[in-house]
Backbone and ligand atoms as CSV (ligand in chain L), in Angstrom:
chain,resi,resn,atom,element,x,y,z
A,1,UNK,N,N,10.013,-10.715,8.699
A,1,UNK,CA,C,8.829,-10.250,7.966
A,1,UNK,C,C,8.095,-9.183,8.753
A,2,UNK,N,N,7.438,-8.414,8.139
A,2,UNK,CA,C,6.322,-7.216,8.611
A,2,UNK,C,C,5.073,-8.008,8.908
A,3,UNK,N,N,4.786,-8.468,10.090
A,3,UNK,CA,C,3.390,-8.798,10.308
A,3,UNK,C,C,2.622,-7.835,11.074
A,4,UNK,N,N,1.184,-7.701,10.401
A,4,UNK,CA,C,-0.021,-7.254,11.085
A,4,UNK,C,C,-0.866,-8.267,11.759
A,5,UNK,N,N,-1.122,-8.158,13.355
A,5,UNK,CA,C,-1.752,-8.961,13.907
A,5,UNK,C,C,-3.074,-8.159,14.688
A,6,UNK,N,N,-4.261,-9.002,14.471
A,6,UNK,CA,C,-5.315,-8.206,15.226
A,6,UNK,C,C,-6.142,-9.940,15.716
A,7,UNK,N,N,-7.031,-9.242,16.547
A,7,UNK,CA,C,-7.900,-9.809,17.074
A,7,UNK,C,C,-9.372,-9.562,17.860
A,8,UNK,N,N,-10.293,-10.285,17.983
A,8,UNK,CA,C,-11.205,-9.764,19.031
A,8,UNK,C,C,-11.431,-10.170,20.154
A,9,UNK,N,N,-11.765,-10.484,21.112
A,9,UNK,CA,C,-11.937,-11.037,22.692
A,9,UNK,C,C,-11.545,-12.308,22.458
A,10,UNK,N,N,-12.534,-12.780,21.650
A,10,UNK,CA,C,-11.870,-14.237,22.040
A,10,UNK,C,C,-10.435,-14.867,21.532
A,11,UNK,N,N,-10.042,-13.613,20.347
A,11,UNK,CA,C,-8.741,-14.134,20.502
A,11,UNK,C,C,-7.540,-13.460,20.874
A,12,UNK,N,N,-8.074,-12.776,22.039
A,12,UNK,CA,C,-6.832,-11.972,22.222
A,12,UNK,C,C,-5.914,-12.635,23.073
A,13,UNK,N,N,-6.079,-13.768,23.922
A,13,UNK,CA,C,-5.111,-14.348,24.902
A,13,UNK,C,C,-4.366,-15.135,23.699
A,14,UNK,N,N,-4.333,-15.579,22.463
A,14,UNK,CA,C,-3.544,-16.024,22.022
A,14,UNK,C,C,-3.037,-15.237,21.382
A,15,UNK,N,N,-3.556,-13.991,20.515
A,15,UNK,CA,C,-3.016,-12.823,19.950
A,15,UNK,C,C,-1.951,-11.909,20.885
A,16,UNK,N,N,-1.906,-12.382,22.019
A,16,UNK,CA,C,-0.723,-11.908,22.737
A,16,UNK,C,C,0.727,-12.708,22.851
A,17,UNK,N,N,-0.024,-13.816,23.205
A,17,UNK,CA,C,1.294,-14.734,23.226
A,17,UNK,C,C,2.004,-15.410,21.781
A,18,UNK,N,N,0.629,-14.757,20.928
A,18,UNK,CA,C,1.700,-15.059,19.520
A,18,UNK,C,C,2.706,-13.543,19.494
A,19,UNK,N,N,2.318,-12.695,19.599
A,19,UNK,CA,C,3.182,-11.065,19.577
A,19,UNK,C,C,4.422,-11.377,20.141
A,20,UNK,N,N,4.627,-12.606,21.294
A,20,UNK,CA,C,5.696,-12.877,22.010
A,20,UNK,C,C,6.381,-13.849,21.251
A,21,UNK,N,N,5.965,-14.929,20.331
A,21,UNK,CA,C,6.327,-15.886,19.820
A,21,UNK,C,C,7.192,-15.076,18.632
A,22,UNK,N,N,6.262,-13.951,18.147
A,22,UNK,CA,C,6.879,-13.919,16.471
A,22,UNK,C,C,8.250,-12.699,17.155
A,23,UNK,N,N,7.949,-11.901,18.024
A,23,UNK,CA,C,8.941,-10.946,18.090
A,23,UNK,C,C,10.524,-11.604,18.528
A,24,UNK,N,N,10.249,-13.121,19.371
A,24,UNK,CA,C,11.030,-14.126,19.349
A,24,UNK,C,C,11.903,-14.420,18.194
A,25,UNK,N,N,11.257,-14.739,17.163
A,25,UNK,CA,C,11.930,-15.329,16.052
A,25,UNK,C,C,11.882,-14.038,14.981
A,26,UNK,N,N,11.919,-12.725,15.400
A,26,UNK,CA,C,12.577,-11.686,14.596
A,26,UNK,C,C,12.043,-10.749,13.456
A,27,UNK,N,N,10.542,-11.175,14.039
A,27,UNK,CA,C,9.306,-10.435,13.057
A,27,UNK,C,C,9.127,-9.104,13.826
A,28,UNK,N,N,9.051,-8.236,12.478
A,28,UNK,CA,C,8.261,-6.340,13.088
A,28,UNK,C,C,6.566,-6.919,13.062
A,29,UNK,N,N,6.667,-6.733,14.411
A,29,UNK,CA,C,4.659,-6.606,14.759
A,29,UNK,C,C,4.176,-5.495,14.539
A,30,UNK,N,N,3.301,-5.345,14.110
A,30,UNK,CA,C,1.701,-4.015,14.388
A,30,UNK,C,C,0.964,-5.013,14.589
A,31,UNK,N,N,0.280,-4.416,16.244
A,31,UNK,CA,C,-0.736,-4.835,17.043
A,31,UNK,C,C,-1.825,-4.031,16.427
A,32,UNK,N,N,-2.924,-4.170,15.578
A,32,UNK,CA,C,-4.092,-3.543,15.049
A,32,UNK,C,C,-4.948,-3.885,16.816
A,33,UNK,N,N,-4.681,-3.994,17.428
A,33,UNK,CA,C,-5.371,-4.488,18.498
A,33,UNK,C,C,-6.899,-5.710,18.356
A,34,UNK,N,N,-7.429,-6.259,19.373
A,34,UNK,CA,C,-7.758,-5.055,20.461
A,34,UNK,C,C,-7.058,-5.727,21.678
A,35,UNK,N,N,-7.270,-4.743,22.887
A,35,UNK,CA,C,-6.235,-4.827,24.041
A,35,UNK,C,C,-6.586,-5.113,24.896
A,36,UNK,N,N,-7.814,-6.259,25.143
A,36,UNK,CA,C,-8.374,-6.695,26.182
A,36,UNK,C,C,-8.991,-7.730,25.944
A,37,UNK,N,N,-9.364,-8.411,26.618
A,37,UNK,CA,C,-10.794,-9.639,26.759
A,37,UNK,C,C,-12.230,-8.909,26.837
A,38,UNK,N,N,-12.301,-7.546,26.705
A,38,UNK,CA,C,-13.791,-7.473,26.538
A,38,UNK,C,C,-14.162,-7.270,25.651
A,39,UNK,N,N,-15.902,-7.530,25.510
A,39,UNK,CA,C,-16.620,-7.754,24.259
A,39,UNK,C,C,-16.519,-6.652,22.889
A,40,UNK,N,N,-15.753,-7.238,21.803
A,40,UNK,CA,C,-15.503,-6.524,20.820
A,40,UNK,C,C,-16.058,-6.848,19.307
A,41,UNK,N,N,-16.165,-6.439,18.005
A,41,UNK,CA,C,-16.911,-7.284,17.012
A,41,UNK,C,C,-15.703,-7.299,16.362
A,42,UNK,N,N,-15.206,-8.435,16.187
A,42,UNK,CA,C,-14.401,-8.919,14.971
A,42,UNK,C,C,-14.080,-8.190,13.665
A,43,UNK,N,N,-14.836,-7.812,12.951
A,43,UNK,CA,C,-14.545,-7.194,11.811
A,43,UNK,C,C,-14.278,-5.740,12.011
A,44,UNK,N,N,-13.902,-5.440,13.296
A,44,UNK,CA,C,-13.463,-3.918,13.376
A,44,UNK,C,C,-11.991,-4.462,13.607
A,45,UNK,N,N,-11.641,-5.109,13.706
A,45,UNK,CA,C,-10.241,-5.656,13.739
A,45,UNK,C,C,-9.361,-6.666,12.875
A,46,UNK,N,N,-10.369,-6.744,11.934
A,46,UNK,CA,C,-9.575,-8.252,11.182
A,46,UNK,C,C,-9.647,-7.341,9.959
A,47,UNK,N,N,-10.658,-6.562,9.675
A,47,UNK,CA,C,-10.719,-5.390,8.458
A,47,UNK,C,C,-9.274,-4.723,8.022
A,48,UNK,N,N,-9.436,-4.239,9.439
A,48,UNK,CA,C,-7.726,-2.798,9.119
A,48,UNK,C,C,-6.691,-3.510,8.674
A,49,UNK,N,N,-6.084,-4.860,9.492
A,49,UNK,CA,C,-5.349,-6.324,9.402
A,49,UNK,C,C,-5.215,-6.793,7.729
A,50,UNK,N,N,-6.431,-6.880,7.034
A,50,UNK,CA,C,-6.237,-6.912,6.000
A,50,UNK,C,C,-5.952,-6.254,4.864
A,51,UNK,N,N,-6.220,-5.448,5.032
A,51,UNK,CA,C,-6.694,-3.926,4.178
A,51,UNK,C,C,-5.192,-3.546,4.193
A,52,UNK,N,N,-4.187,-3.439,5.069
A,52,UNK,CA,C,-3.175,-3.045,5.378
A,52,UNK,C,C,-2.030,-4.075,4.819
A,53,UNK,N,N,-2.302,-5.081,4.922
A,53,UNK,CA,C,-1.612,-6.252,4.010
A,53,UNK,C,C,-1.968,-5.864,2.465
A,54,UNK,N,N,-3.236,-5.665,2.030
A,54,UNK,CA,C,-3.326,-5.608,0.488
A,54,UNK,C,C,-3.160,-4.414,0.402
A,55,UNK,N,N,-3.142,-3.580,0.951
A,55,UNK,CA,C,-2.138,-2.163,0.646
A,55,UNK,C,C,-0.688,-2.073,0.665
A,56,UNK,N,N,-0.012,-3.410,0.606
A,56,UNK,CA,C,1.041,-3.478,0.887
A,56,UNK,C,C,1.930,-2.957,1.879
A,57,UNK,N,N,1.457,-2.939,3.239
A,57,UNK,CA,C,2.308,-2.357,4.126
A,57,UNK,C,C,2.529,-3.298,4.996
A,58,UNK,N,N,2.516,-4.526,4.901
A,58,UNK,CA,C,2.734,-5.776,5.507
A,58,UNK,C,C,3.187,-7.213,4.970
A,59,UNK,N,N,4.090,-7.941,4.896
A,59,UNK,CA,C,3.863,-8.607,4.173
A,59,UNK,C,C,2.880,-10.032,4.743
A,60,UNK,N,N,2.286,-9.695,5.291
A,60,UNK,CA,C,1.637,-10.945,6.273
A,60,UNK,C,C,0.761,-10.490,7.127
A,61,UNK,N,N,-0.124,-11.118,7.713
A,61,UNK,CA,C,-1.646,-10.977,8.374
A,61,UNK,C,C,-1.561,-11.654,9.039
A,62,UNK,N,N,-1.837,-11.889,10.509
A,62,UNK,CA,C,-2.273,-12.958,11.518
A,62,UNK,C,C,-4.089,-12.753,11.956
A,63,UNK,N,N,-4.543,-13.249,11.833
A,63,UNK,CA,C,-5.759,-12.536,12.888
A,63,UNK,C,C,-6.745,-13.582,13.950
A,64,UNK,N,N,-7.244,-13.102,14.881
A,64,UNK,CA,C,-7.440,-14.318,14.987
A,64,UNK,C,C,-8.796,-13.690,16.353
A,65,UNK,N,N,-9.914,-14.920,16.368
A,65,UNK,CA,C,-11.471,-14.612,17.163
A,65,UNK,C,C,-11.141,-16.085,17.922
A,66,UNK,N,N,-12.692,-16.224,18.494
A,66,UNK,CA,C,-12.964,-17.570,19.238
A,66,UNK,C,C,-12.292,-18.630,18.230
A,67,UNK,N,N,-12.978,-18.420,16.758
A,67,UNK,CA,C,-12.844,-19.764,16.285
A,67,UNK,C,C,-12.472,-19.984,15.171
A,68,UNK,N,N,-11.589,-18.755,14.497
A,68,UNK,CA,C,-11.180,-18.454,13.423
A,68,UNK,C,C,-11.480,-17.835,12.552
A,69,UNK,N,N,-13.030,-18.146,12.364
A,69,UNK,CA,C,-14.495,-18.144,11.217
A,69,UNK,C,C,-14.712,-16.500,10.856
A,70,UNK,N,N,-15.166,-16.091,11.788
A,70,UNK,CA,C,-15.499,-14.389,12.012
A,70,UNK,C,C,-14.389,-13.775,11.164
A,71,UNK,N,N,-13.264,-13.797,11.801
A,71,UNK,CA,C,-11.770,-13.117,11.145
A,71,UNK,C,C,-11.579,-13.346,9.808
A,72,UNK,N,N,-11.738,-14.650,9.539
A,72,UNK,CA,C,-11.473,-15.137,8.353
A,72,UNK,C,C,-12.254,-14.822,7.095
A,73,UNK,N,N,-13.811,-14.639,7.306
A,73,UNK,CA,C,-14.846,-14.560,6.221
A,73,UNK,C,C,-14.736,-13.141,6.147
A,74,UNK,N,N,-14.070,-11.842,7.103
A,74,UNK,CA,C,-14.180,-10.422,7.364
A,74,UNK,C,C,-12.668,-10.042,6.138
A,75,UNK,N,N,-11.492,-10.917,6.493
A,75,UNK,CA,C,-10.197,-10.804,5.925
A,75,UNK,C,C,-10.247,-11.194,4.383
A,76,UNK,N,N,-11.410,-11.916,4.096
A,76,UNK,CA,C,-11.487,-12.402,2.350
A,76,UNK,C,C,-12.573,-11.319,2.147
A,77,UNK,N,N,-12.972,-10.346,2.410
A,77,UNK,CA,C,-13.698,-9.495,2.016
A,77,UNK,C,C,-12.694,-8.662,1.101
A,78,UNK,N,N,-11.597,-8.509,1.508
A,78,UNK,CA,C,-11.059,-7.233,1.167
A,78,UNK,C,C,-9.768,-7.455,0.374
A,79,UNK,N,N,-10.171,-6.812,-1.149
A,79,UNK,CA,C,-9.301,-7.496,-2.331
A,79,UNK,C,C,-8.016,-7.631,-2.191
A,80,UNK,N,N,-7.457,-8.920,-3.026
A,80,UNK,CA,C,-6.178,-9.189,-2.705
A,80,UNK,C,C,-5.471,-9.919,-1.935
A,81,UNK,N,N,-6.898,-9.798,-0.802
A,81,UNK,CA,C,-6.348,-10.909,0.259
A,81,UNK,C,C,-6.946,-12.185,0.120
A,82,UNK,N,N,-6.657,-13.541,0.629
A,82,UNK,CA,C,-7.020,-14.968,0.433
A,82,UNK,C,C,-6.062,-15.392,2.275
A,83,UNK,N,N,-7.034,-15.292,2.684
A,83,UNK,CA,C,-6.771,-15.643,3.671
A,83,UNK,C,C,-7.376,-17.333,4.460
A,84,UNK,N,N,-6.956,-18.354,5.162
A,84,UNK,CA,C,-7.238,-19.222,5.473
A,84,UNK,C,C,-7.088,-19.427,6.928
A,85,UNK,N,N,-8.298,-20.169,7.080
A,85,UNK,CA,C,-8.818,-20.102,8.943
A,85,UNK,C,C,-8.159,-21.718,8.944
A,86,UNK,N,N,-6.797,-21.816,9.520
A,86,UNK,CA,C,-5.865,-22.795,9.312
A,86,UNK,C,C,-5.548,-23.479,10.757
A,87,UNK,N,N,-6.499,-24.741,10.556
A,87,UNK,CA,C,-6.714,-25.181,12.134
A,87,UNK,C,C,-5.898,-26.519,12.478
A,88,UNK,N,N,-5.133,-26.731,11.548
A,88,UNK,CA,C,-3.737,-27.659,11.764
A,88,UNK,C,C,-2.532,-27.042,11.254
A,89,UNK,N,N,-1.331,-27.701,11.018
A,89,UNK,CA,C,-0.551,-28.024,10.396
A,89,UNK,C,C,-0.366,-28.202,8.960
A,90,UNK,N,N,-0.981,-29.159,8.550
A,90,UNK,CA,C,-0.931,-29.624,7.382
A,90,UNK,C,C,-2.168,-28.790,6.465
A,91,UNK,N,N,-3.041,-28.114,6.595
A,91,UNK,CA,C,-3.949,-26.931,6.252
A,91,UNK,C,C,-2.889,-25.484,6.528
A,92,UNK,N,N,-2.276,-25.687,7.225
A,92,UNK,CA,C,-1.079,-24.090,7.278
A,92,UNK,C,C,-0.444,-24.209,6.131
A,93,UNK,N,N,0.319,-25.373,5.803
A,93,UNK,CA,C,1.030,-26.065,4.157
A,93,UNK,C,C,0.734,-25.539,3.378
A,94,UNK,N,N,-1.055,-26.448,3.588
A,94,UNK,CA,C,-1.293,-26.300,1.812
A,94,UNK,C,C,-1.441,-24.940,1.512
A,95,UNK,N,N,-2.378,-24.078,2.607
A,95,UNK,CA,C,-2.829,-22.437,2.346
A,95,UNK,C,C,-1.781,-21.841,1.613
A,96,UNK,N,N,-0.217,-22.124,1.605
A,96,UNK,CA,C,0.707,-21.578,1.490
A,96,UNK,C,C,1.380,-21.980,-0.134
A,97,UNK,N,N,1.547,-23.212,-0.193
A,97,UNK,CA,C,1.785,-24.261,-1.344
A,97,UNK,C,C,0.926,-24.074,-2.635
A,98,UNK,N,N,-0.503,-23.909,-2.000
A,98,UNK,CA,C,-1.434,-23.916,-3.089
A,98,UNK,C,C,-2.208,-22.494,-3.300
A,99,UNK,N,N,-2.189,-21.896,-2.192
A,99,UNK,CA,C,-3.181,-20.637,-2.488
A,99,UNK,C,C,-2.289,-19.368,-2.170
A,100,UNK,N,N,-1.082,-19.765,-1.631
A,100,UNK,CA,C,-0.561,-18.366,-1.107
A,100,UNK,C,C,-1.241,-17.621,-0.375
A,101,UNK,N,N,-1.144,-18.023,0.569
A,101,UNK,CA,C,-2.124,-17.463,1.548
A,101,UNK,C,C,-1.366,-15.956,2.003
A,102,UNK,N,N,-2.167,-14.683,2.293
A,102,UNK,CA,C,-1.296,-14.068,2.622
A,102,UNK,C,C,-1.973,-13.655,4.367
A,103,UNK,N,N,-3.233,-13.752,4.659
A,103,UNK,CA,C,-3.653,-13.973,5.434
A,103,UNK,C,C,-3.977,-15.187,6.668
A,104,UNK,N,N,-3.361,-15.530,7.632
A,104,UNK,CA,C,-3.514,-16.495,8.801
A,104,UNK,C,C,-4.609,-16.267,9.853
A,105,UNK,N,N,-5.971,-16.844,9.763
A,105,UNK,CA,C,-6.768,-16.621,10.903
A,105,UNK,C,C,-6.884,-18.018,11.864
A,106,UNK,N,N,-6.895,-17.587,12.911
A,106,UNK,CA,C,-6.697,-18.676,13.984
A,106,UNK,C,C,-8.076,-18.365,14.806
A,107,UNK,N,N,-8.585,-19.843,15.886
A,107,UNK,CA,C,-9.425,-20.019,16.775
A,107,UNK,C,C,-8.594,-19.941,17.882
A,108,UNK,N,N,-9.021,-19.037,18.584
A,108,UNK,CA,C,-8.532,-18.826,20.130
A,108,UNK,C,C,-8.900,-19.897,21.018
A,109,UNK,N,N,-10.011,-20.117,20.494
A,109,UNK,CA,C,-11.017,-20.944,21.602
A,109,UNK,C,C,-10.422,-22.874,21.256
A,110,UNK,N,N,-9.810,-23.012,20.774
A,110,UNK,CA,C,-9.817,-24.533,19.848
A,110,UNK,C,C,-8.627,-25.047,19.615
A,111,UNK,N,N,-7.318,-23.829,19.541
A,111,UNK,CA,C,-6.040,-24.569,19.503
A,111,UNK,C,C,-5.270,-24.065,20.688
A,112,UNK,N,N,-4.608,-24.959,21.758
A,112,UNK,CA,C,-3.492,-24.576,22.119
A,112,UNK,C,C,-2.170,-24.180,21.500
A,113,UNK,N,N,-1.872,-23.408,22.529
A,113,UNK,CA,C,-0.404,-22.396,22.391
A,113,UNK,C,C,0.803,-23.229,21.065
A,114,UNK,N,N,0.749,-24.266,21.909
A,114,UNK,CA,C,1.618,-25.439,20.900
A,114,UNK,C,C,1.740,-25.234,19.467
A,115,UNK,N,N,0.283,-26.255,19.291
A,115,UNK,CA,C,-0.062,-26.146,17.970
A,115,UNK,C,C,-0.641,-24.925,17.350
A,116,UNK,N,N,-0.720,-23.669,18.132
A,116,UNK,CA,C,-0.984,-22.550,17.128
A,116,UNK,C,C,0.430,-22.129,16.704
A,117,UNK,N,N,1.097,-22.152,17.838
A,117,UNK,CA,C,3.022,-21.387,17.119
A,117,UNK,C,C,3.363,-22.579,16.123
A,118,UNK,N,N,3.066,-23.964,16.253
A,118,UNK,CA,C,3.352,-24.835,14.904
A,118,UNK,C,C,2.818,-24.476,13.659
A,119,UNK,N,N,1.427,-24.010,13.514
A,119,UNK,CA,C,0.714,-23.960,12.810
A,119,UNK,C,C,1.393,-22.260,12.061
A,120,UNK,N,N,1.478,-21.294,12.943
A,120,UNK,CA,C,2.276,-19.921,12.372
A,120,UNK,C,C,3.641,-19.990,11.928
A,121,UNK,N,N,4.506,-21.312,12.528
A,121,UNK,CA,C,5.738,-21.249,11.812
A,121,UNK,C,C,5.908,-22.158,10.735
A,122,UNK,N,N,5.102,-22.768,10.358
A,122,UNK,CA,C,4.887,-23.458,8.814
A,122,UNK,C,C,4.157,-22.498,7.899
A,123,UNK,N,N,3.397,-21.568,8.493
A,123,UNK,CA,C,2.350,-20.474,7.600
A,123,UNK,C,C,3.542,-19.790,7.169
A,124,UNK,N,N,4.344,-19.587,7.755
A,124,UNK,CA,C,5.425,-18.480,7.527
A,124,UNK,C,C,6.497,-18.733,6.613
A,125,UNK,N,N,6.728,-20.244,7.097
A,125,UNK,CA,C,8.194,-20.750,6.104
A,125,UNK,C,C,8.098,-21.268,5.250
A,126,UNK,N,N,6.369,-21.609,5.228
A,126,UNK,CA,C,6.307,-22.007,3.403
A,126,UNK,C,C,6.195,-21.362,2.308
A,127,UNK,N,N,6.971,-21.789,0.814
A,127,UNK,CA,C,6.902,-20.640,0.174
A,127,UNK,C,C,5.536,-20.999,-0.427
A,128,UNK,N,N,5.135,-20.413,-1.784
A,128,UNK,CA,C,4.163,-21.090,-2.571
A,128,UNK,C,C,4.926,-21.695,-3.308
A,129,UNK,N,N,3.555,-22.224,-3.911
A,129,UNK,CA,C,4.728,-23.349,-4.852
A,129,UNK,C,C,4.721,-22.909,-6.383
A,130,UNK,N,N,4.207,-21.807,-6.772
A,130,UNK,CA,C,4.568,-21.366,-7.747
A,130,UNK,C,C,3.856,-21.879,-8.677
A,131,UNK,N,N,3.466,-23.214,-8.829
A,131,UNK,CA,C,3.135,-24.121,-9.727
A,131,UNK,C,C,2.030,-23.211,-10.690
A,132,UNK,N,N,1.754,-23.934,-11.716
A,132,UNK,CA,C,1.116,-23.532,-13.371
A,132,UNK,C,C,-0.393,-23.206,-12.368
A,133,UNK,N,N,-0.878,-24.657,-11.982
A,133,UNK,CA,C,-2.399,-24.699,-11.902
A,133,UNK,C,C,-2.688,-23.580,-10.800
A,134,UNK,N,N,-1.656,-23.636,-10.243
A,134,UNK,CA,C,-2.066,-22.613,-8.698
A,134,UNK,C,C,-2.316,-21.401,-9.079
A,135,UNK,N,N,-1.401,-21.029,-9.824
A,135,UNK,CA,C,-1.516,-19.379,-10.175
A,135,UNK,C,C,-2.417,-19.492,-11.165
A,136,UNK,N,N,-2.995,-19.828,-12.095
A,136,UNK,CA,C,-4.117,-20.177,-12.532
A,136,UNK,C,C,-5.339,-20.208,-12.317
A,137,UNK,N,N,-5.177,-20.677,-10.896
A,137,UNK,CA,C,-6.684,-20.496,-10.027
A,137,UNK,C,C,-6.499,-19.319,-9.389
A,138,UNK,N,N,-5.616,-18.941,-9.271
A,138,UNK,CA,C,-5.773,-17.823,-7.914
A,138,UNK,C,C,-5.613,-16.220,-8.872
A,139,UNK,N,N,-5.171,-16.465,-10.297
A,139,UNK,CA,C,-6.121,-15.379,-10.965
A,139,UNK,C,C,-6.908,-15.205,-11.485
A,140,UNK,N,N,-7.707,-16.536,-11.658
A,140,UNK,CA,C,-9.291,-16.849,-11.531
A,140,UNK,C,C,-10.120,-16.134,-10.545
A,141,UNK,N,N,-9.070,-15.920,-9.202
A,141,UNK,CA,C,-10.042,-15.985,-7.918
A,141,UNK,C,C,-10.025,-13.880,-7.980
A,142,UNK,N,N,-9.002,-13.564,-8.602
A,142,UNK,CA,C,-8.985,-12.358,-8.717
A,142,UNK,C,C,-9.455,-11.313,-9.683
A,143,UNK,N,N,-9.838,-12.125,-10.655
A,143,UNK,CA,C,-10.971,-11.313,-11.369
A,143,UNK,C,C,-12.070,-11.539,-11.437
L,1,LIG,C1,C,-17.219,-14.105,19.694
L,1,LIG,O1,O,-17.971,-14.654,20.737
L,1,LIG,C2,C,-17.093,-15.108,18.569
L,1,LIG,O2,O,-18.282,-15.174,17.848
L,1,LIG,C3,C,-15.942,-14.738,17.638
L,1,LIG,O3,O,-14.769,-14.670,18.366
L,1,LIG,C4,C,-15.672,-15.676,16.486
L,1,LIG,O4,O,-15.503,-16.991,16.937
L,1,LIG,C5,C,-16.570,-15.599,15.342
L,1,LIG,O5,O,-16.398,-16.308,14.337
């Protein structure tokens, strides 16, 4: 898959070692950056991340701050996208099952390495589920 990944300070130590995880298992990255631990504002980075997914030049979004929240409320700004601040496993599922998530925002500050690459390789391999009610709501959510 084409993923766009960005982040801001607080999540850039995991926004790196996911760049290592996904290029592992055979994903094209764009690093929207940013490229350090110093103080940066979130929505200059989770914006482009999205915007670039609903322009179709990605098929997928990672993004990720301290605590998910920031990235996440910045990435549902911008039409098309439905993105979910997915702080287990079983919330990576459903985002996917039920809402089609096309956006993944993560807490830097809150999940280890572990359970964030668990949490991105269920975001990834689930399909949606297609179902009546789902798509139903979610072109509810689009007009
Ligand atoms: C930055 O300190 C922090 O506010 C940000 O990374 C994020 O957690 C916001 O939701």
């Amino acid at each position: 898959m084409k993923i766009a990944l960005g982040s801001d300070h607080g999540g850039f130590a995991l926004k790196e070692e996911l760049k290592k995880y996904l290029s592992k298992l055979g994903h094209e990255i764009k690093d929207f950056g940013t490229t350090s631990d110093a103080a940066v504002d979130y929505p200059d980075f989770a914006y482009p991340v999205a915007e670039a997914v609903a322009q179709g030049k990605f098929d997928r979004g990672i993004v990720v701050c301290g605590s998910g929240v920031g990235v996440c409320i910045t990435a549902n700004k911008v039409k098309g996208i439905r993105a979910v601040n997915a702080f287990s496993v079983e919330i990576s599922k459903q985002s996917r099952e039920h809402g089609d998530c096309n956006v993944l925002a993560l807490g830097g500050r809150y999940l280890a390495l572990p359970e964030a690459e668990k949490i991105v390789a269920v975001w990834l391999t689930t399909p949606f589920s297609g179902d009546d009610r789902h798509l139903r709501r979610i072109r509810k959510i689009e007009k």
